[in-house]
N, C-alpha and C positions, 0 to 999 in steps of 0.2 A: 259800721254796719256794712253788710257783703251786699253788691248792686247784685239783682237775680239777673242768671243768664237768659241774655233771646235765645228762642227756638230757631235753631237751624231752619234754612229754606228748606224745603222741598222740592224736585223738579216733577212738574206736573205733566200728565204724559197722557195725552189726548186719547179720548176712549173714538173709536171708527163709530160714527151712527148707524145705527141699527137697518138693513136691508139697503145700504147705502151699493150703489154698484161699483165693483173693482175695474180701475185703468185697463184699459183696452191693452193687451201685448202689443208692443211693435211689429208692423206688418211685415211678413218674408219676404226675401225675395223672388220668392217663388209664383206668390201674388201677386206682384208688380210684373214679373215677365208675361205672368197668365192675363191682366188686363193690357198688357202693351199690345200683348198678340193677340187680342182681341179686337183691338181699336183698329190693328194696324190691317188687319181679317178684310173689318167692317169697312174701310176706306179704301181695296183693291177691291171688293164687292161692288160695290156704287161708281167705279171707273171702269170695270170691267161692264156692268150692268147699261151706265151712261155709251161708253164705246158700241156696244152690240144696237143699241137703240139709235144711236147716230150715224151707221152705216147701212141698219135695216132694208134702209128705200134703196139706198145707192145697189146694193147687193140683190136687192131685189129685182130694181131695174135691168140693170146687166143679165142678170139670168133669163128675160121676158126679152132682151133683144136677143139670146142666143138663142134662145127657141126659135122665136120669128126668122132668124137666119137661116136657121134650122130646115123649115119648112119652105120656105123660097127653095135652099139647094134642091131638096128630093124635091119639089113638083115644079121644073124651071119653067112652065107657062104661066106659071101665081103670078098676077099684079096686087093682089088684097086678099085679108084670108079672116076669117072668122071663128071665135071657138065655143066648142059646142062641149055636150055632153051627152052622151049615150044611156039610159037609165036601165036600171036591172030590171024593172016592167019590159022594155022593148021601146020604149019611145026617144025621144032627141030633145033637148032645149038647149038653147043660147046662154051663154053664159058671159054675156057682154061685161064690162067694166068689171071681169073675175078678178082678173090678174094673178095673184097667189093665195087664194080664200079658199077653202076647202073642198072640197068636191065631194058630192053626197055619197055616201059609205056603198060601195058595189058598182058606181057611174064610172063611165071610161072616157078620158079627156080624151077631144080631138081638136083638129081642124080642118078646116071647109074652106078651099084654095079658089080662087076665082080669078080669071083670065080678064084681058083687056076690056074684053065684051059684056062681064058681070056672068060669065056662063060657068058652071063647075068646073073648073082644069083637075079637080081629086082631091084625096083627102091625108090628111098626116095623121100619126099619131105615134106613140113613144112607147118603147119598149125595153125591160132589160132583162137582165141574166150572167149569172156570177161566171167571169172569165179566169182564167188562170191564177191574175193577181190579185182582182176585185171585180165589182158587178161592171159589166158594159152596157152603157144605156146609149139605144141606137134612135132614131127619128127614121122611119121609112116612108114613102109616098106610094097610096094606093089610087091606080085606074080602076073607078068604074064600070067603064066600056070595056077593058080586056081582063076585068078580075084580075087585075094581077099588081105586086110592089114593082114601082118603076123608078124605085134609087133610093139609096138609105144616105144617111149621115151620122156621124158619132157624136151625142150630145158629151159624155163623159166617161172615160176609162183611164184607168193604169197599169192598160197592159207591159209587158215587156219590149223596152224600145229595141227596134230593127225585128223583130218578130213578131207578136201580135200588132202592133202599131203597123202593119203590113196591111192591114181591114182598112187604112184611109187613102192605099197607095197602091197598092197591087190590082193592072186593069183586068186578068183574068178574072179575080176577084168579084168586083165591082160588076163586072158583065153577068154575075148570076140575078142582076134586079134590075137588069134589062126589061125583065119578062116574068118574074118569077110568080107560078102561079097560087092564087089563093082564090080556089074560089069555093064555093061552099056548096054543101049538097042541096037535094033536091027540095028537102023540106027548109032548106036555112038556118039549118040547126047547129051547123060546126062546118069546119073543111072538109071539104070531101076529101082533101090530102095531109096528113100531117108534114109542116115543113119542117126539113132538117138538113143538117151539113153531112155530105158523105167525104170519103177518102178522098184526095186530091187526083182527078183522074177517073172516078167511076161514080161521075153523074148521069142520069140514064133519063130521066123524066123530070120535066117542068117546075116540080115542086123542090125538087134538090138543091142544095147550094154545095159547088165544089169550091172544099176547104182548102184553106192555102197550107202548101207541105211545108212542116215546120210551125206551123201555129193554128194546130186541129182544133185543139181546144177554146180558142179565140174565136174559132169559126165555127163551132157549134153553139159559143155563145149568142150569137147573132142569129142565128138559126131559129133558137131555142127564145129570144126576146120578141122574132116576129113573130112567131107560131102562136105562141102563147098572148103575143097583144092583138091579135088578128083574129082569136078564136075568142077572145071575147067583147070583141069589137063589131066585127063585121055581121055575125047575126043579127044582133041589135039595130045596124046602122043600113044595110041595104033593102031592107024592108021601107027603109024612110029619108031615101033617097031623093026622092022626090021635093021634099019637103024641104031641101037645100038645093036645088035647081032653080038660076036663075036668079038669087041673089047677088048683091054687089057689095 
């Protein structure tokens, strides 16, 4: 009698479950570079961000002593100096413990200089105006008593060295804020003169500045930052003069 034959195995061959999700592909390199340089973004971000926050005060400081420096050179009577504000109404207020906080949109910072005796010795305040290479921002000292700038300083410029950098060194120069006059008209509504730089040589009246030959442009810019910070300064502020006389 013949043994019946076994049925062959069969190899069973796994059916995939229904709505099952297929392996993710292998990530590109391309996504790995795009998250590296994102990470690496984010972490010169926050060192950059940390750094700027860590030098704030110190940078700040420094900049609030060169003002102050500032303001001693153009009015050499100052022992103490105070800073104000000039409002686009017409009125003044104090701006004590300012330091670098905003200033109300139209107000013109100043300062309020005061002698030994707590008496006004004048008043500063900051002006600029784009020089050759960049803006020249000047600090000028205004008298009172003769309406007039009686010495300027350079808070910040990059003029061209040996030629505009001549405005810190050149004494014809500097002799134009001797005296220079700013006084304002009858009603106190603007200058009664506009200031500006003429040709080196053909100054004629009070309100001119002779420009230094060879760096006109430099010398107009100084011109052009007191005119313009004086005319919207001084109307505002000599009406309320008074009202800074005699502090200490």
């Amino acid at each position: 009698m013949s043994t019946p034959e076994k049925p062959s195995a069969q190899k069973i061959i796994p059916i995939a479950a229904v709505g099952a999700t297929p392996p993710a592909p292998p990530a590109s390199p391309t996504a790995a570079m795009i998250r590296t340089l994102g990470l690496v973004s984010s972490i010169c971000g926050l060192i950059i961000v940390g750094a700027y926050q860590g030098t704030y005060d110190a940078v700040a400081a420094n900049k609030r002593i060169a003002t102050e420096r500032a303001v001693f050179k153009v009015i050499p009577a100052a022992k103490s100096i105070a800073e104000y504000a000039a409002l686009p109404a017409g009125g003044i207020e104090p701006r004590v413990g300012a330091g670098d906080t905003a200033i109300a949109p139209g107000a013109v910072k100043f300062f309020a200089a005061y002698d030994e005796r707590g008496k006004l010795a004048g008043i500063a305040a900051e002006g600029g105006a784009k020089g050759y290479a960049d803006t020249v921002r000047i600090m000028f000292g205004y008298s009172p008593d003769c309406q007039c700038v009686i010495g300027i300083g350079v808070v910040s410029m990059r003029e061209t060295p040996g030629i505009g950098d001549k405005i810190l060194t050149d004494k014809d120069f500097l002799a134009n804020f001797n005296a220079l006059d700013v006084k304002l008209k009858g009603d106190l509504a603007a200058l009664a003169n506009e200031v500006r730089a003429v040709k080196h040589g053909a100054k004629t009246n009070p309100w001119q500045i002779d420009a230094i030959a060879g760096a006109t442009i430099t010398s107009r810019a100084v011109g052009k930052a007191i005119n313009d910070s004086a005319q919207a300064l001084l109307p505002r502020l000599v009406p309320n003069l008074e009202k800074l006389a005699g502090k200490s």
